[in-house]
C-alpha positions as CSV (number, residue, x, y, z in Angstrom):
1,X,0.0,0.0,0.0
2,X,2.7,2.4,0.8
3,X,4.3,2.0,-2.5
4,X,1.2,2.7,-4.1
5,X,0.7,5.8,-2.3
6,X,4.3,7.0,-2.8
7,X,3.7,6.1,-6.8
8,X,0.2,8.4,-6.9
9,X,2.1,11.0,-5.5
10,X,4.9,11.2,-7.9
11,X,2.4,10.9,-10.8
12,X,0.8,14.0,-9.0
13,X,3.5,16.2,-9.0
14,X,4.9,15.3,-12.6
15,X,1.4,16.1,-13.8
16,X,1.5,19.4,-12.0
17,X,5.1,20.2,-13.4
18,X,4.1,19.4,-16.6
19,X,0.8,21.5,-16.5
20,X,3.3,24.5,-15.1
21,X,5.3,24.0,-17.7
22,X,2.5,23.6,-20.7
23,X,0.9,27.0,-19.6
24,X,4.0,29.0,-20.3
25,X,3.4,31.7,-23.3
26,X,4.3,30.3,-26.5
27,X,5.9,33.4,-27.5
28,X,9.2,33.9,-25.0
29,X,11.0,37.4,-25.3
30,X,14.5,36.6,-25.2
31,X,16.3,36.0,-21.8
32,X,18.2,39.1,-22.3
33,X,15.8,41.1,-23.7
34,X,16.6,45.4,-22.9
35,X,13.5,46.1,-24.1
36,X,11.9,44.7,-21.0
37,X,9.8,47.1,-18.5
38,X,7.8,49.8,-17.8
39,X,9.2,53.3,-19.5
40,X,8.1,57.0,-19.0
41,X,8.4,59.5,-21.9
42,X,11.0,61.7,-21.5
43,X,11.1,63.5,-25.4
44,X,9.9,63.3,-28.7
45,X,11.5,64.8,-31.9
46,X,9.8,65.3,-35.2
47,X,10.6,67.1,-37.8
48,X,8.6,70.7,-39.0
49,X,8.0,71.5,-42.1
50,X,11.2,73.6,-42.9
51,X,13.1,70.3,-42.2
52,X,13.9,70.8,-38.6
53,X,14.5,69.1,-35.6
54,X,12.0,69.9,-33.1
55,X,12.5,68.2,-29.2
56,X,9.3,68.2,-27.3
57,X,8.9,67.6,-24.0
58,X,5.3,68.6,-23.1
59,X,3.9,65.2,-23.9
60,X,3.4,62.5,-21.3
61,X,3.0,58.6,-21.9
62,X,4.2,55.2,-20.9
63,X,5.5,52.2,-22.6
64,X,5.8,48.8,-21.8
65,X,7.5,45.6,-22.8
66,X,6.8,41.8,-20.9
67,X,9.0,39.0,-21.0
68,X,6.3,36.4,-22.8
69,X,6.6,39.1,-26.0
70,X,3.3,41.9,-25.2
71,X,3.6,45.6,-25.7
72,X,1.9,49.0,-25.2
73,X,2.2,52.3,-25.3
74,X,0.4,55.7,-24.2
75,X,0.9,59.1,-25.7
76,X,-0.8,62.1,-24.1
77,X,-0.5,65.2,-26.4
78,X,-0.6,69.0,-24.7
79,X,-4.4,70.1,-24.8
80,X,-5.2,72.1,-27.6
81,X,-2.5,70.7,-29.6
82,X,-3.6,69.8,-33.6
83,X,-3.4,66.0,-33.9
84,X,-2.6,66.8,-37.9
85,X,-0.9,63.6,-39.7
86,X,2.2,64.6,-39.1
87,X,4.1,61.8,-41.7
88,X,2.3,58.8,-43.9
89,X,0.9,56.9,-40.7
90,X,-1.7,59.0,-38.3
91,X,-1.0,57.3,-34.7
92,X,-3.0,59.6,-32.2
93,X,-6.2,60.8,-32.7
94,X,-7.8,63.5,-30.5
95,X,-4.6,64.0,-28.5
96,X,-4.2,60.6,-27.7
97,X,-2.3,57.6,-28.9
98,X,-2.5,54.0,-27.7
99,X,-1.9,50.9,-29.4
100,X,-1.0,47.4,-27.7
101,X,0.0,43.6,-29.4
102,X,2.9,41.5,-29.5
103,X,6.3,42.4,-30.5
104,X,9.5,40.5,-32.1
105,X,12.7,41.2,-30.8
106,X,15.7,41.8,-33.2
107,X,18.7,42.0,-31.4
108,X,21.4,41.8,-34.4
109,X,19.1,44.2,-36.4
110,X,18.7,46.8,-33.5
111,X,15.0,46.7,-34.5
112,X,11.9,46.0,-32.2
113,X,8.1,45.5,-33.9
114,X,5.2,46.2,-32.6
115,X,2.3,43.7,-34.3
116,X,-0.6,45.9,-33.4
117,X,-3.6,43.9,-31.9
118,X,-5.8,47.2,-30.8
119,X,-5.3,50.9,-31.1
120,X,-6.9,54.2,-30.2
121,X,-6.3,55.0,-34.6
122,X,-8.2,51.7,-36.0
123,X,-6.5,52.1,-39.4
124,X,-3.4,50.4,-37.3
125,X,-5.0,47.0,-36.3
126,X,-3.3,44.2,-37.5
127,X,-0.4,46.3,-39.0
128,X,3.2,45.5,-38.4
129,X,4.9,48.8,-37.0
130,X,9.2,48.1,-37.2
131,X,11.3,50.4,-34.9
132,X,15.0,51.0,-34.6
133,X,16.2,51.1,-31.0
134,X,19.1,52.3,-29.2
135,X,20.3,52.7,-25.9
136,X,22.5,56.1,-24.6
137,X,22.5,57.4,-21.2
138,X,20.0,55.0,-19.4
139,X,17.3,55.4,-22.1
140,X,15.9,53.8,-24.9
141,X,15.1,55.7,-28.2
142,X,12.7,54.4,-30.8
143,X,12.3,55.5,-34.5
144,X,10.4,54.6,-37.2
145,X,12.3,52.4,-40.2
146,X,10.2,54.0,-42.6
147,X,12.5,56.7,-44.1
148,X,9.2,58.9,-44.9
149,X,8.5,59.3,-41.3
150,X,11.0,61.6,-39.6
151,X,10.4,61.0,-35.7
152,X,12.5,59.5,-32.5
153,X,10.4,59.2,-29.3
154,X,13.1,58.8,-26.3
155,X,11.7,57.1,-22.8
156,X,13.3,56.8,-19.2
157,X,13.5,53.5,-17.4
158,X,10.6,53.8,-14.6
């Protein structure tokens, strides 16, 4: 009898390690993924319409990145500010921008996508969004890869 007992329990607990294991996301972020956390807006850059560089700070928002591969991101534009296309893709609308999805981590490539599940601009569902990203002074800049869109959003570790 005592075997018997002894064998139902390890059958238990290998069922309950498998189950652990089965329920993991199908979709891991790599173990040494910098993309990972919550980030705070710190600046964004576009470019006007004589060409030039212009840094804004007045905006507010928050990105994040999970280990199991899920993103989003939050854009709050200064009231009274025109939410005007600024490039070929409109991203905010009515001073807002918000999108969330999966996202595919290119380490070698420096690029990050963003496969866009649900967004405030609907035109963006189910749309593949490729970033550059780099990394200078504790912070993480993202720009677009398409060369018709002239923008760089820069966030701060929370």
């Amino acid at each position: 009898m005592r075997h018997g007992i002894r064998h139902i329990a390890v059958a238990v607990l290998a069922l309950a390690v498998g189950a652990t294991a089965s329920a993991a996301p199908e979709h891991q972020a790599p173990a040494a993924n910098p993309l990972v956390g919550s980030w705070h807006i710190a600046w964004m850059e576009n470019q006007d319409a004589q060409g030039k560089i212009v840094r804004r700070t007045d905006r507010q928002g928050q990105l994040i990145y999970t280990p199991g591969g899920h993103m989003s991101v939050q854009v709050m534009y200064p009231e009274g500010e025109a939410q005007e296309r600024e490039g070929p893709v409109q991203y905010a609308q009515g001073g807002y921008e918000a999108s969330w999805g999966r996202y595919d981590l290119d380490l070698k490539r420096h690029t990050v996508t963003h496969h866009v599940e649900g967004a405030m601009v609907h035109a963006l569902v189910g749309r593949d969004l490729p970033r550059f990203y780099s990394f200078a002074d504790g912070r993480l800049t993202l720009r677009s890869t398409n060369p018709d869109e002239h923008w760089a959003v820069t966030w701060q570790k929370d």
